[in-house]
C-alpha positions as CSV (number, residue, x, y, z in Angstrom):
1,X,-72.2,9.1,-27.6
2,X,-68.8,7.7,-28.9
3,X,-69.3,4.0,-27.7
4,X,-71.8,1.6,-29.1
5,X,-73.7,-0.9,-27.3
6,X,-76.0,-4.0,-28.3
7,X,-79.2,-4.7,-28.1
8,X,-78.0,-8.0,-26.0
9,X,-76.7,-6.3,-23.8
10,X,-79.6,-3.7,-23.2
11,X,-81.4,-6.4,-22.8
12,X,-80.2,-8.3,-20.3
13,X,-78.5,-5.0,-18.7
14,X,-79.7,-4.7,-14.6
15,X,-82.5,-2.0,-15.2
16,X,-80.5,0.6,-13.3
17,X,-77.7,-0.1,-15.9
18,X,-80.4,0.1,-18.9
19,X,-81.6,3.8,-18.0
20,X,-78.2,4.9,-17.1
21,X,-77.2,3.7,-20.9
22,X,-80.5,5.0,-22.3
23,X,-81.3,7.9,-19.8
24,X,-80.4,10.4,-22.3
25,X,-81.3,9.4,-25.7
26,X,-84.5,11.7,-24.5
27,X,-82.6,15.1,-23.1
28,X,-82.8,14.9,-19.6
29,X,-85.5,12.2,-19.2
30,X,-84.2,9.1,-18.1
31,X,-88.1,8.3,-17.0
32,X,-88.1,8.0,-20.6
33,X,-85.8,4.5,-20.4
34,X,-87.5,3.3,-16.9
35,X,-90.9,3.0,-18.6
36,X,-89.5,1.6,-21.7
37,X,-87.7,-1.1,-19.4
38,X,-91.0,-2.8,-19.0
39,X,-91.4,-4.2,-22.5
40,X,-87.7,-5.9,-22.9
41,X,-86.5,-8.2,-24.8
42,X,-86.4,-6.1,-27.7
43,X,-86.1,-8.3,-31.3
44,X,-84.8,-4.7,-33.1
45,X,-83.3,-1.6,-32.3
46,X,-86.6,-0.4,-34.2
47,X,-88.7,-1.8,-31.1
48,X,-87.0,-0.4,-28.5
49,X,-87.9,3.1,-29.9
50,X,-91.0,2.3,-30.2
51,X,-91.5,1.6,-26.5
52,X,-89.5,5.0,-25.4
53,X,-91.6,6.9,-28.1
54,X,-94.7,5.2,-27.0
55,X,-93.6,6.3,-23.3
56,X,-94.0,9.9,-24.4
57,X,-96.6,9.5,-26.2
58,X,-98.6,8.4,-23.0
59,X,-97.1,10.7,-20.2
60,X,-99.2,13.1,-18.6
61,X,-99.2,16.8,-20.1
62,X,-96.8,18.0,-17.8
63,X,-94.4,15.3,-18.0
64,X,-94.9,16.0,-21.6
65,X,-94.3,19.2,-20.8
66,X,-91.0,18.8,-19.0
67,X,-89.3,17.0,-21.6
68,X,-89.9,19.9,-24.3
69,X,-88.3,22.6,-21.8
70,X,-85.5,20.2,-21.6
71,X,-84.5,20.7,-24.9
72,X,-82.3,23.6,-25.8
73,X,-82.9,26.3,-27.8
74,X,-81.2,26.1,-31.1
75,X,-78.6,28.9,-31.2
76,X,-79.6,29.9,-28.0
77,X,-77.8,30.8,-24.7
78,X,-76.8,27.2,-23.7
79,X,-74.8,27.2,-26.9
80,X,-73.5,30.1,-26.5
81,X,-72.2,30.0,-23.0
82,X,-71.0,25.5,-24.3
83,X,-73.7,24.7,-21.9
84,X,-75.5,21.9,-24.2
85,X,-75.3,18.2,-23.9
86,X,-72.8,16.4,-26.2
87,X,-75.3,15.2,-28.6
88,X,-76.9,18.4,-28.3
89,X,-74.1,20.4,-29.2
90,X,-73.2,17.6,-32.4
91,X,-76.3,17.8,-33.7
92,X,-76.9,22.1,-33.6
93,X,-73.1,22.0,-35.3
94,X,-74.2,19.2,-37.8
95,X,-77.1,21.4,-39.1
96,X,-74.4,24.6,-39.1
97,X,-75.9,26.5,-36.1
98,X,-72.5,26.9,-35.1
99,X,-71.8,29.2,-37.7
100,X,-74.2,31.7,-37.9
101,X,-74.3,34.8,-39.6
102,X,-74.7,37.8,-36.9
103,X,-77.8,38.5,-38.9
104,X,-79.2,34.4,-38.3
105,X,-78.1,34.8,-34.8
106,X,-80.2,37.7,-34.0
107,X,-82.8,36.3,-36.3
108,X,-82.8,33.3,-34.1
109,X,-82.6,34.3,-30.8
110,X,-85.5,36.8,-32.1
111,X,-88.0,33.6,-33.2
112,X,-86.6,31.6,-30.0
113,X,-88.2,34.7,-28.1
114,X,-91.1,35.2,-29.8
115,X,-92.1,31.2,-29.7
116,X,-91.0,30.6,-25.8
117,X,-93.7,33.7,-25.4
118,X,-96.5,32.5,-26.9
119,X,-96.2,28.6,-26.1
120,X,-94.3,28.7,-23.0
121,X,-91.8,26.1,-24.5
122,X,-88.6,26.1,-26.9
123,X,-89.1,25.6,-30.3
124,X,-88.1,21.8,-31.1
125,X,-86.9,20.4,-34.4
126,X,-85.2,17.4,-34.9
127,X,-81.8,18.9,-36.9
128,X,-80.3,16.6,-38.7
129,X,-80.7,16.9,-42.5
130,X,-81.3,20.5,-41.8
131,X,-79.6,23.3,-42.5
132,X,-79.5,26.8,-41.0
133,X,-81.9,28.6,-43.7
134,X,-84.8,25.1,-43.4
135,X,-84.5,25.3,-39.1
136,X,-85.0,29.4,-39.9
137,X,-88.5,28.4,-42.2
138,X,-89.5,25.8,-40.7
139,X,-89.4,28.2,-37.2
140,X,-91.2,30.8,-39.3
141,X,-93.7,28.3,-40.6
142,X,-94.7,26.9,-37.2
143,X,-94.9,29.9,-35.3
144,X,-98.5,30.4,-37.0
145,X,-99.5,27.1,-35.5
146,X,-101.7,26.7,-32.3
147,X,-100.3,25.4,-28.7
148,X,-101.5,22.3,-29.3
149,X,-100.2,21.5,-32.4
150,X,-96.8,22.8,-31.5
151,X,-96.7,20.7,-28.6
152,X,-98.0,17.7,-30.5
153,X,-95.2,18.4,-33.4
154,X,-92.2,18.8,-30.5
155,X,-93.2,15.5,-29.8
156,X,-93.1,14.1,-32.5
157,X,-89.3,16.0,-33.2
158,X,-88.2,14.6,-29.9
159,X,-89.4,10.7,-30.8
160,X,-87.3,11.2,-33.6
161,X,-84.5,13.0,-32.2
162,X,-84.6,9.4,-29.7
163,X,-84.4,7.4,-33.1
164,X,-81.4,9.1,-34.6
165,X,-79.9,9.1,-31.0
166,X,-80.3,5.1,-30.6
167,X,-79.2,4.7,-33.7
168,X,-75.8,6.2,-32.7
169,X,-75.9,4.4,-29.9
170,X,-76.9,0.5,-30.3
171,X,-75.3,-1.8,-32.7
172,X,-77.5,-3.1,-35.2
């Protein structure tokens, strides 16, 4: 996202203007922004996160679902073959993914493996103020967990991935 916009403008944006600014704050969800759209004017950037996170918080399991398998893998073969969204890609370089070790490569791809097997969907983590050995323990760490608590906690990663990706985006 290298432009900003205001919350002005968002808010009196034509709604087909409004997703196509906001459509991908949540990766490859722009039905993220339509249901969001509903609850304009919003007083603070805060607020308008608050009704996209709400949005996912709501949607049905497979919409849920969707937006999880959306998301990348970290380290994985969209990065590798420079297949990852722009934001994607900043953010897996910000936390150092980028430069790997062989060894945290092939302990990565290893854990994206194993998790994608037993939940069915890639392991989520909101990256920034990470750094390549915290994403490796906190992947260890939450591989123990049950599908249903993973899929809660990628949620909850994505809503905040959404917050630092507005606040890239709109000018406070």
């Amino acid at each position: 996202m290298n432009h900003t916009v205001s919350l002005a403008e968002l808010n009196t944006a034509s709604p087909a203007r409004f997703v196509e600014v906001l459509g991908g704050i949540f990766e490859h969800s722009p039905w993220v922004a339509e249901r969001a759209l509903a609850n304009r004017p919003f007083a603070l950037v805060q607020d308008l996160h608050t009704a996209m996170a709400e949005a996912v918080r709501h949607a049905d399991e497979v919409t849920q679902l969707a937006l999880i398998r959306a998301h990348p893998e970290l380290a994985g073969k969209a990065a590798v073959r420079g297949e990852l969204t722009a934001e994607s890609t900043r953010e897996q370089s910000g936390a150092g993914l980028n430069q790997c070790s062989a060894e945290e490569f092939n302990l990565l791809q290893k854990l994206n493996a194993d998790y994608n097997e037993k939940f069915s969907f890639p392991f989520v983590i909101a990256v920034r103020g990470h750094d390549r050995h915290s994403i490796i323990q906190h992947f260890t760490r939450r591989l123990s967990s049950d599908r249903a608590t993973e899929m809660h906690e990628c949620l909850e990663q994505i809503i905040k991935i959404g917050g630092f990706r507005l606040a890239d985006l709109v000018a406070q």
